[in-house]
KELOZA-378751 format. One line per 5 residues: number of its first residue (from 1); their letters; for each residue x, y, z of C-alpha. Coordinates in steps of 0.1 Angstrom, whole numbers, m for minus. Layout:
! residues N
NUM> a> X/Y/Z  ...;
//
This chain:
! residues 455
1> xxxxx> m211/m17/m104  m211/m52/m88  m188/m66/m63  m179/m101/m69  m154/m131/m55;
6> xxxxx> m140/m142/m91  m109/m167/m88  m83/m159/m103  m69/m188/m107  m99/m204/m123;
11> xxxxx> m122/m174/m136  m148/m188/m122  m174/m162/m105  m185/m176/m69  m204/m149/m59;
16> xxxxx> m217/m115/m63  m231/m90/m42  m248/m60/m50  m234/m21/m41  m250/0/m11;
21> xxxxx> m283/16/m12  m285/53/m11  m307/45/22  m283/23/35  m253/47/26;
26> xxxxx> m273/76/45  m277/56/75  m238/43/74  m226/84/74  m255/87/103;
31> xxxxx> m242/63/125  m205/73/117  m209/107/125  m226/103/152  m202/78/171;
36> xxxxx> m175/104/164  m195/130/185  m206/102/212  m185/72/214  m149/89/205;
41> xxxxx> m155/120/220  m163/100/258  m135/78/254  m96/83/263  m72/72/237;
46> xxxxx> m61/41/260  m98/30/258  m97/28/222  m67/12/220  m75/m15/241;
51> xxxxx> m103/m25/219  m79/m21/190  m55/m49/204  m83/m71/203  m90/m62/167;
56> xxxxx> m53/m73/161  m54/m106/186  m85/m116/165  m64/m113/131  m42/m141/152;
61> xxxxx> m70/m160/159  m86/m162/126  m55/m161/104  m65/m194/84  m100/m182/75;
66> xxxxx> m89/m145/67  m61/m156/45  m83/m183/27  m108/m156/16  m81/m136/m2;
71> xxxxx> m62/m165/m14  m98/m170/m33  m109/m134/m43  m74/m120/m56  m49/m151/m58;
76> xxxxx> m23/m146/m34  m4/m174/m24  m10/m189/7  20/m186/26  20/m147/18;
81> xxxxx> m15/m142/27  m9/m158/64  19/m136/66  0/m104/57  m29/m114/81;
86> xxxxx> 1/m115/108  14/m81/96  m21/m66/94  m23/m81/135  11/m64/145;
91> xxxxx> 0/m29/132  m34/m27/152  m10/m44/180  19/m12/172  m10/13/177;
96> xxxxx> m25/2/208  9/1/223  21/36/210  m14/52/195  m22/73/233;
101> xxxxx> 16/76/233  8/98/201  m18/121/209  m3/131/243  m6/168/249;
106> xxxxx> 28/187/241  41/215/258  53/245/235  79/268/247  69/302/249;
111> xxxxx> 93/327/235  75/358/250  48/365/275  37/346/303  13/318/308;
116> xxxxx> 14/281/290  7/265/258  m1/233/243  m5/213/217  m38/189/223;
121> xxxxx> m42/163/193  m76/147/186  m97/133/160  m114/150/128  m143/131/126;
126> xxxxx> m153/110/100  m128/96/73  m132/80/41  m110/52/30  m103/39/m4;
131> xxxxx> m87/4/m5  m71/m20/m32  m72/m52/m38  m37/m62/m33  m34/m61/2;
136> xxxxx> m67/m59/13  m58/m65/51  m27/m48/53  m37/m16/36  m70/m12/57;
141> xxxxx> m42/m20/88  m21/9/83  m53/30/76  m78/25/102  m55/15/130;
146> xxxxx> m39/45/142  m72/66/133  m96/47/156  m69/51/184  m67/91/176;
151> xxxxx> m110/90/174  m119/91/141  m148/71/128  m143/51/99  m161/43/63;
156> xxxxx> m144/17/44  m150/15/7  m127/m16/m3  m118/m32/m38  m151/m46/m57;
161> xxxxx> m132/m80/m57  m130/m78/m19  m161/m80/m4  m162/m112/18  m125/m96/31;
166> xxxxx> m138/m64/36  m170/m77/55  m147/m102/82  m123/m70/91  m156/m51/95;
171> xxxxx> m169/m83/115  m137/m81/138  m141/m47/145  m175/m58/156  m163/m85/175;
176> xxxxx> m137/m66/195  m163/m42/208  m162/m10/188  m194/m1/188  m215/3/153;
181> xxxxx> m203/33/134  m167/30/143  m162/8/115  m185/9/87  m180/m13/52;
186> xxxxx> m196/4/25  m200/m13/m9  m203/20/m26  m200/28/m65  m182/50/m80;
191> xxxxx> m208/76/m79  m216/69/m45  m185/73/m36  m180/109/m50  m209/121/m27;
196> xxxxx> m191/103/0  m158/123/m4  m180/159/m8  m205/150/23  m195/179/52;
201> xxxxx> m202/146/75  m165/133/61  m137/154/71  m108/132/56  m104/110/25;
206> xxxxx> m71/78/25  m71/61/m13  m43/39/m22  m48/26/m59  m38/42/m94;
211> xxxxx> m26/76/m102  m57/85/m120  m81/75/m93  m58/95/m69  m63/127/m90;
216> xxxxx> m100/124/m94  m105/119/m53  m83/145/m48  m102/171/m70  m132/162/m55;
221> xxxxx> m120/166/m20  m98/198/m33  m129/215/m40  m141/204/m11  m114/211/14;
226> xxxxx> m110/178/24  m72/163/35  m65/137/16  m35/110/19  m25/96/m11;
231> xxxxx> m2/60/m26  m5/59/m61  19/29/m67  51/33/m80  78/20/m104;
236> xxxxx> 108/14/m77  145/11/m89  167/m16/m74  203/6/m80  232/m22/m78;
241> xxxxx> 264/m5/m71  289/m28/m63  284/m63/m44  306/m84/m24  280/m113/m29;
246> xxxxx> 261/m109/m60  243/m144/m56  226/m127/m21  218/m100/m37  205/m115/m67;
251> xxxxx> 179/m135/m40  174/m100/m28  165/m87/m66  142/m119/m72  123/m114/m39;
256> xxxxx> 118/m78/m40  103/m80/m78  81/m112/m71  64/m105/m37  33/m105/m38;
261> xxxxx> 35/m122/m72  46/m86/m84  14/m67/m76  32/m41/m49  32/m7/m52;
266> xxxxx> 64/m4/m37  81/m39/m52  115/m33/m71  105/m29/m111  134/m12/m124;
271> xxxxx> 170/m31/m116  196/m6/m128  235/m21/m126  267/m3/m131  286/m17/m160;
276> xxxxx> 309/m38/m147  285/m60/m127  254/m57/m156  263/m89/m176  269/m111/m147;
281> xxxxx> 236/m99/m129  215/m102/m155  224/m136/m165  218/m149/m129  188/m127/m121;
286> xxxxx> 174/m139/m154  177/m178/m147  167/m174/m111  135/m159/m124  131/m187/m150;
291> xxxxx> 131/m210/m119  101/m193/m105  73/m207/m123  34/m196/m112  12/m224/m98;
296> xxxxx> m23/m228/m76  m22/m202/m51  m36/m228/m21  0/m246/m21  20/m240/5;
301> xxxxx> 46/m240/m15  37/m211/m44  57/m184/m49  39/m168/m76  0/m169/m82;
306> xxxxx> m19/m160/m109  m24/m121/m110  m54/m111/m96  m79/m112/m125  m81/m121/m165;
311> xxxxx> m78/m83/m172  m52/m76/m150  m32/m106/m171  m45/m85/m206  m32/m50/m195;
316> xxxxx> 3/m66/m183  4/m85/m216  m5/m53/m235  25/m38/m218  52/m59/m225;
321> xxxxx> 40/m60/m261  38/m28/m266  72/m23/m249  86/m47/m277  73/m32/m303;
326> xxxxx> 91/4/m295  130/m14/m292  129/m35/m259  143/m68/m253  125/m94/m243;
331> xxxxx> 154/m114/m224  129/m139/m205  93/m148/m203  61/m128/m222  37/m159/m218;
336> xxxxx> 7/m163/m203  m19/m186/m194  m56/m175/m182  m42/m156/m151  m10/m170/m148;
341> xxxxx> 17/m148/m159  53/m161/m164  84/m143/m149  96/m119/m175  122/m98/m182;
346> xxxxx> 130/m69/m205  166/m49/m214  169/m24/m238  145/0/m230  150/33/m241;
351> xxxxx> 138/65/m227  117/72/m253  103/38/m248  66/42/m229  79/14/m210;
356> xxxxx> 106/32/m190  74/52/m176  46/26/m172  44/10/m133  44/m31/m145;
361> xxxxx> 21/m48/m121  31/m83/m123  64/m100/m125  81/m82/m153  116/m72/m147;
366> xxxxx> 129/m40/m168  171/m43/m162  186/m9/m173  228/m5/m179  242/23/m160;
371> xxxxx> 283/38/m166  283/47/m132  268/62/m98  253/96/m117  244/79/m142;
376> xxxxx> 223/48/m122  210/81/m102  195/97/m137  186/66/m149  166/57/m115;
381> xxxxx> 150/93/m113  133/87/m148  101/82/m137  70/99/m130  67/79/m98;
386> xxxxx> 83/83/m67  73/60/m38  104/34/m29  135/26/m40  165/2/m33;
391> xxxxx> 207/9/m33  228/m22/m30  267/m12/m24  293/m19/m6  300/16/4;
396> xxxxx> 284/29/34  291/69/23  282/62/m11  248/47/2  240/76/17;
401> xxxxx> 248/101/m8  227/80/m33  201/78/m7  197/114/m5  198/122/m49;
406> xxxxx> 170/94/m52  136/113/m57  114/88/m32  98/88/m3  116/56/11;
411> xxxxx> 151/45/0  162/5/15  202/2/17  209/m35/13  175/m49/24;
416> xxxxx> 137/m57/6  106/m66/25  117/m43/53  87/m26/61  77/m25/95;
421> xxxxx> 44/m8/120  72/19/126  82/29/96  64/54/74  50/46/41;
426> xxxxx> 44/72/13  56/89/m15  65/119/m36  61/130/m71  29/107/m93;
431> xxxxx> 31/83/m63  9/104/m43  16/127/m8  11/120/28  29/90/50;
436> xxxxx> 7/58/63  25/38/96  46/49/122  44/83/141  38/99/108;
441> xxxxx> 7/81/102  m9/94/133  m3/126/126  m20/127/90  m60/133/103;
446> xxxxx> m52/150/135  m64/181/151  m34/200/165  m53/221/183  m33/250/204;
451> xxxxx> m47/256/238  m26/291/251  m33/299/288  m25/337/301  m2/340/332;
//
């Protein structure tokens, strides 16, 4: 395995580095383990969060050359990978302002016998974290931040087209004034990275990245007895109800399936509209796409990139194809050009269609008709996947009632690109288990040990 920066706007290989040396790996699950039993165990939470606003003041601080380096290894646009930089800041800045706030001791109530008991939360030890290349700062954000508060030790393994990102976090972690071990980037192989997961060193395994790559870490830890947290993408519906302003939520469609130049797990992929409202949205989602045209990923003013390599372009142009030749429509779009993919949209897709099950990671839109509210429900539960989903309607009790059939872990009423520090992130069904942000993702590789004291 190599790791290499390849442009994906140009193809062109810049540079390649090779993976970790079975030495080198030895001495990186050393010096991990052993800052969990020295460095985390001698510190107080607050300690380790006030090197971990540092970690997020240096994302400020270095926000032009952080975003550059992903603009060049996986084509985001510029504007967007500033703003995830930013994002990737306010989560390390969330966790040193809540993280101790966390793992405060909690006081159960006894119901019998006398004495006291509590609920003391610390560390595990040593985690393993498997990272993709879509958001290569944000996703090592939600990750590492709330686990180096709690005392975990890290290993990083990021995406093979990530290397020069991976090794800048790793250098602001340095930087800040966790000590070596805390943070260690490890350009592992896939091999390398199965003796990771089994190593009794690593108590804890994070991967976010396909469904089959979640199922093979999770077997390995399974037989291992290792926790794992898992986000396996996703193929979210957008459920449009009713509208008193279907040009807004039209923007609202657009944005939600083009962020990120449609690589995001959780980005809207399926848009399913009651009857009366199907023609009219379609026609305008379909030309507001059309106006959204992919161009060089430095401009300040791109709103789609190319997609992240040449074979991520073949295995999205294999899909639409193939979803044509079983009965879709293709309404808008199909073309391609090296990396660049054009907005695209599909109708007529059939249940039986291997489309209607297939997560499309790029801008290809899938707009299903739906009779009415049951019907959007069935029609938006068809999926293996499970990880977000949107409801647009006018009708506050029918929001919630959809809310609660959808079969996801997150459900947005009237809003995209609403994630926030606070708000867990995770899924249910072939979209994986566990929750990343907020509370809840402190509380994934935690210790609740009981400590019960006789009266």
């Amino acid at each position: 395995m190599i790791y290499a920066v390849t442009d994906p706007a140009t193809g062109e290989t810049l540079r390649t580095y090779e993976t970790i040396t079975d030495g080198d790996l030895e001495q990186a699950l050393v010096s991990a383990d052993t800052t969990y039993r020295t460095w985390s165990r001698s510190t107080s939470a607050q300690e380790r969060a006030d090197l971990l606003r540092r970690v997020g003041e240096l994302h400020l601080e270095r926000r032009s050359e952080l975003a550059e380096l992903i603009v060049r290894e996986m084509g985001k646009p510029v504007e967007q990978a500033l703003a995830e930089v930013d994002f990737a800041g306010a989560i390390y800045r969330y966790y040193a302002d809540h993280g101790p706030g966390f793992v405060e001791d909690e006081a159960v109530d006894l119901v019998s016998g006398t004495g006291t008991a509590i609920i003391r939360r610390s560390g595990l030890g040593t985690l393993l974290g498997i990272m993709p290349w879509n958001f290569p700062y944000y996703q090592v954000a939600r990750f590492a931040g709330p686990n180096l508060v709690i005392g975990n030790t890290i290993l990083l393994k990021h995406s093979e087209q990530c290397p020069e990102s991976a090794a800048a976090i790793e250098q602001v972690f340095a930087d800040a004034g966790f000590p070596a071990g805390a943070y260690v980037d490890v350009r592992a192989s896939h091999e390398q990275v199965e003796r990771i997961v089994a190593d009794p060193r690593v108590q804890g395994v994070s991967l976010t990245g396909s469904d089959r790559a979640g199922a093979r870490v999770a077997e390995i830890a399974g037989r291992n007895l290792k926790k794992v947290v898992l986000e396996l993408g996703g193929s979210d519906p957008f459920v449009l109800l009713s509208t008193d302003d279907l040009d807004a939520t039209v923007h609202d469609a657009v944005e939600a399936r083009l962020d990120n130049s449609g690589q995001s797990c959780n980005a809207a992929k399926r848009f399913v509209v009651v009857e009366e409202l199907y023609d009219a949205f379609l026609s305008r989602f379909t030309a507001k796409l059309a106006e959204v045209e992919a161009s060089d990923p430095t401009r300040a003013d791109c709103a789609l990139g190319p997609l992240s390599s040449l074979r991520a372009a073949d295995r999205l142009e294999d899909q639409v194809r193939r979803a044509v030749a079983a009965g879709a429509t293709l309404a808008h779009g199909g073309s391609r050009v090296g990396a660049f993919f054009a907005t695209t949209v599909l109708t007529d897709v059939s249940p039986d269609n291997p489309a209607s099950q297939e997560e499309f990671f790029g801008p290809v839109a899938q707009v299903f008709r739906a009779s009415d509210e049951a019907d959007a429900v069935r029609i938006a539960n068809d999926t293996p996947y499970g990880l977000g989903s949107y409801v647009y309607t006018t009708d506050q009790e029918q929001a919630l009632r959809v809310a609660e059939q959808i079969e996801a872990g997150m459900v947005y009423v009237n809003v995209v690109l609403a994630d926030g520090a606070e708000l867990p992130f995770g899924g249910v069904k072939r979209s994986g288990s566990g929750r990343e942000l907020g509370r809840f993702g402190a509380e994934e590789f935690v210790n609740k040990k009981l400590i019960r004291i006789g009266g």
